[in-house]
C-alpha positions as CSV (number, residue, x, y, z in Angstrom):
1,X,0.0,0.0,0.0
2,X,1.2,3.6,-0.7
3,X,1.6,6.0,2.4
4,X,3.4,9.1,2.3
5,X,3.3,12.3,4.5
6,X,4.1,15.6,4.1
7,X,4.1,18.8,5.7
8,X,1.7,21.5,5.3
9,X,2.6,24.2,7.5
10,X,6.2,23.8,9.2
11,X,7.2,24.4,12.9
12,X,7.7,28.0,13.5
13,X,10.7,27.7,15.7
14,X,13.1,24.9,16.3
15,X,12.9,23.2,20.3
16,X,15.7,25.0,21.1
17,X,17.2,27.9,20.3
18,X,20.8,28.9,18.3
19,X,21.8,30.5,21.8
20,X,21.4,27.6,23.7
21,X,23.2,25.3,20.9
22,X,26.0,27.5,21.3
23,X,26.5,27.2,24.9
24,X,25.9,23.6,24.9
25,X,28.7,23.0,22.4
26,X,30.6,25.9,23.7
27,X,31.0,28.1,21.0
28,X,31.4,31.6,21.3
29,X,31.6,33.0,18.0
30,X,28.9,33.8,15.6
31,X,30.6,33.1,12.1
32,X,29.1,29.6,12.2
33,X,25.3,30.5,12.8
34,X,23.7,29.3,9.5
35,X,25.7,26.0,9.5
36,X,24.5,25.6,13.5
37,X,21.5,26.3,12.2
38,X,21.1,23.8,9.4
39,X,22.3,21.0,12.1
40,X,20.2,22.1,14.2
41,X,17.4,21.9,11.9
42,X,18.8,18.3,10.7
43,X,19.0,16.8,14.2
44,X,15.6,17.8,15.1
45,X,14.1,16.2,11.9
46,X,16.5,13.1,12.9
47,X,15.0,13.2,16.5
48,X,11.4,13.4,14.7
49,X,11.9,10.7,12.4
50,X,13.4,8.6,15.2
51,X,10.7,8.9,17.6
52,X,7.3,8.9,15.2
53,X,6.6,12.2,16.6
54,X,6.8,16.1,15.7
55,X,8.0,18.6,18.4
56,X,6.5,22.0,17.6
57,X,3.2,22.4,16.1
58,X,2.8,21.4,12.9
59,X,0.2,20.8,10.0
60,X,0.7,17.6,8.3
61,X,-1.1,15.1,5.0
62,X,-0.7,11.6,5.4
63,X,-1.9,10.0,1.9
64,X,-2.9,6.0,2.3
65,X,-3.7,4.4,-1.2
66,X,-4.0,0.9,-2.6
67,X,-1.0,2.0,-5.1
68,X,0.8,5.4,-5.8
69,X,-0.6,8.1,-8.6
70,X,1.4,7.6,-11.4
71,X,4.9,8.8,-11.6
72,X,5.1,8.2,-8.0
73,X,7.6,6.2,-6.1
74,X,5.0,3.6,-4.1
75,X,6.2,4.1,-0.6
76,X,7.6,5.7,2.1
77,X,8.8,3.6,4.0
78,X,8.8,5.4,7.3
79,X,5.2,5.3,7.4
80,X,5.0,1.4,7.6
81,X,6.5,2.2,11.1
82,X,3.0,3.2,12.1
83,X,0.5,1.5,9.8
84,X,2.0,-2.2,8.1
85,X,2.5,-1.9,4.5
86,X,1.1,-5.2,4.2
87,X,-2.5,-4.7,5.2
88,X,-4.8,-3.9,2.4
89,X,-6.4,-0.5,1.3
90,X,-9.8,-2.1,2.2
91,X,-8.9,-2.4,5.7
92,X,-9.1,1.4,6.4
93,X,-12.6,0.8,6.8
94,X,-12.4,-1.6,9.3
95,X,-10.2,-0.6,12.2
96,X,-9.1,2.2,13.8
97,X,-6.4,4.2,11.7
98,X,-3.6,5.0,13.6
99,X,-1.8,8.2,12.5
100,X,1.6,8.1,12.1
101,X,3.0,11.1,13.9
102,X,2.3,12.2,17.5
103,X,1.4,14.3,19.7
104,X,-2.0,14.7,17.4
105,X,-4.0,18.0,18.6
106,X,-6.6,18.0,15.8
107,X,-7.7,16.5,13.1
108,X,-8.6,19.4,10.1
109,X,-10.0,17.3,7.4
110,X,-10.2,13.8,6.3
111,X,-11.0,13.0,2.3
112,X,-11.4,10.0,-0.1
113,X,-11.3,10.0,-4.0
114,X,-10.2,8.2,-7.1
115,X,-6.8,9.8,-8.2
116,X,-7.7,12.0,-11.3
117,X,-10.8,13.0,-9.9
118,X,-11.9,15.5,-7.1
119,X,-11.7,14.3,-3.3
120,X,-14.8,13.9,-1.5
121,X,-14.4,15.5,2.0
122,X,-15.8,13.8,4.6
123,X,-18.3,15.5,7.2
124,X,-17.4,15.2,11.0
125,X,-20.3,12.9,11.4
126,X,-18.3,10.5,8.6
127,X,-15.6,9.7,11.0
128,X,-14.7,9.9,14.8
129,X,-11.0,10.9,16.7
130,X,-9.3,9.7,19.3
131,X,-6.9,11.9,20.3
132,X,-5.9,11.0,23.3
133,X,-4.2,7.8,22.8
134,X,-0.7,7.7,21.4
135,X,-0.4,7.8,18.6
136,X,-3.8,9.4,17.7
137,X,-6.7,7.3,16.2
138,X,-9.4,8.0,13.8
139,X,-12.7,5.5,12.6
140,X,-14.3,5.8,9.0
141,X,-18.0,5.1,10.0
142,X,-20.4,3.1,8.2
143,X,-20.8,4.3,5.0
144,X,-17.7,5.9,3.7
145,X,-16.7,2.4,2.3
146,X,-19.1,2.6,-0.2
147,X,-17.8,5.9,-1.7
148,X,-15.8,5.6,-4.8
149,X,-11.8,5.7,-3.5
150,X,-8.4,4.4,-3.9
151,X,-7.0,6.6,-1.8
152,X,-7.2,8.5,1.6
153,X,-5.8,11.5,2.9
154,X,-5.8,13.1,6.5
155,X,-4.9,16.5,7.7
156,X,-4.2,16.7,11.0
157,X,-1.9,19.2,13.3
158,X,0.8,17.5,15.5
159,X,3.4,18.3,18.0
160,X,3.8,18.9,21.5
161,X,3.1,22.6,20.9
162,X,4.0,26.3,19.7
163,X,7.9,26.7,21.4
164,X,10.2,24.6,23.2
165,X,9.2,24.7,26.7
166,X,6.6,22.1,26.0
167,X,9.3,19.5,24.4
168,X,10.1,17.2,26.9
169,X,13.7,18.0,28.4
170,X,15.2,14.7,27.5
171,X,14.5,15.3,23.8
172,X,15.6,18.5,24.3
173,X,18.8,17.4,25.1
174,X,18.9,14.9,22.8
175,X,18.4,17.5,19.7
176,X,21.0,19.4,21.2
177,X,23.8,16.4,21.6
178,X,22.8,15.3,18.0
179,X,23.7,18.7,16.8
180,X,26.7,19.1,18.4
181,X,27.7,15.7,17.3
182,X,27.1,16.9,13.4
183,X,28.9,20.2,14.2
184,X,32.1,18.7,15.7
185,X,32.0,16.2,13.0
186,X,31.2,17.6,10.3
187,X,33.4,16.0,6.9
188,X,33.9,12.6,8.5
189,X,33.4,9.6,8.1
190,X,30.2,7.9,9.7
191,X,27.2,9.6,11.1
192,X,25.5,7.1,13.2
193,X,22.9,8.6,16.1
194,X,25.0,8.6,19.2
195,X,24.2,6.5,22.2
196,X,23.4,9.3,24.4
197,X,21.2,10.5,21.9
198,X,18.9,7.0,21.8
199,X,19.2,6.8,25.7
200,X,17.0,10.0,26.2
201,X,15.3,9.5,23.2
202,X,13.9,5.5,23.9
203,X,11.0,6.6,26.4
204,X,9.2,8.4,23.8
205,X,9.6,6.3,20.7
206,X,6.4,5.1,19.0
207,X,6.5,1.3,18.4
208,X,4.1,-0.5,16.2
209,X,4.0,-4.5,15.5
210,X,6.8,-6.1,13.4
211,X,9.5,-3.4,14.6
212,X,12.9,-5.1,14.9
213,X,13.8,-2.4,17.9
214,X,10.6,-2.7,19.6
């Protein structure tokens, strides 16, 4: 099955901030601000991707489909972490749908249709949310199944909320040794996830069945 998200409206600040980088890695020049800032921005997506989660609000589309459009690749497979590639396109209508980033604070729209034809949006009364398990859950109620689809898609805004101070502290530590790490190595060879970094970060990570770490 095809499964892809992508981000509608991005995080308006990073965890933490370029200040607090720099005293964590001890730097006390300024020359190197947009490169700190790219690792910065590349450990956090690391530490997203990692944990099945987004830190700071953000609005995301997860697509679901019994194959890709055409002309694109068929999977992401990050998204099997949450839902199992293997179940069929038909089964979205018989289970709860768990979505595959967390925290989930609302769900903004939820659509079927026939790729190369217009979605049909689904009214609130088409579907029910449960968002406050983790990862988030929504149910297709009787009926949608018999709409013409190949494909669903979800809108939905994530993350722990608007600024830092509502990241937990251990991934805020972790973002901030994984950036350091990138900084200090930066050119060499390897770029593994540090221990330290997993430590913090293995209370929080989402697991789903079939996961070789769970």
């Amino acid at each position: 099955m095809y499964s892809t998200v992508s981000v509608i409206s991005p995080p308006a600040a990073e965890p933490v901030s370029l200040q607090v980088l720099q005293e964590h890695a001890r730097i006390d020049y300024d020359y190197d601000n947009t490169l700190l800032g790219m690792y910065l921005s590349g450990a956090r997506q690391a530490v997203e991707q990692f944990l099945g989660r987004v830190l700071i609000t953000q609005t995301l589309r997860w697509v679901m489909a019994h194959q890709a459009p055409i002309n694109q690749f068929p999977l992401v497979p990050f998204t099997a972490y949450i839902f199992p590639m293997w179940m069929p396109y038909s089964m979205l209508f018989q289970r709860p749908i768990e979505l595959p980033r967390a925290p989930v604070q609302a769900i903004n729209s939820i659509s079927v249709g026939e790729w190369g034809t217009a979605d049909t949006v689904l009214s609130a009364d088409q579907y029910s949310a449960d968002l406050m398990t983790d990862p988030g859950r929504v149910r297709l109620h009787a009926g949608v199944a018999t709409l013409p689809s190949d494909h669903i898609s979800i809108e939905f805004v994530a993350g722990y909320g608007n600024d830092g101070t509502a990241v937990p502290v251990p991934i805020q530590l972790a973002i901030l040794l994984m950036a350091t790490f990138l900084y200090e190595h930066r050119g060499d060879d390897g770029g593994d996830m540090p221990d330290a970094v997993k430590n913090l970060l293995w209370p929080y990570r989402l697991y789903a069945f079939g996961d070789p770490d769970a």
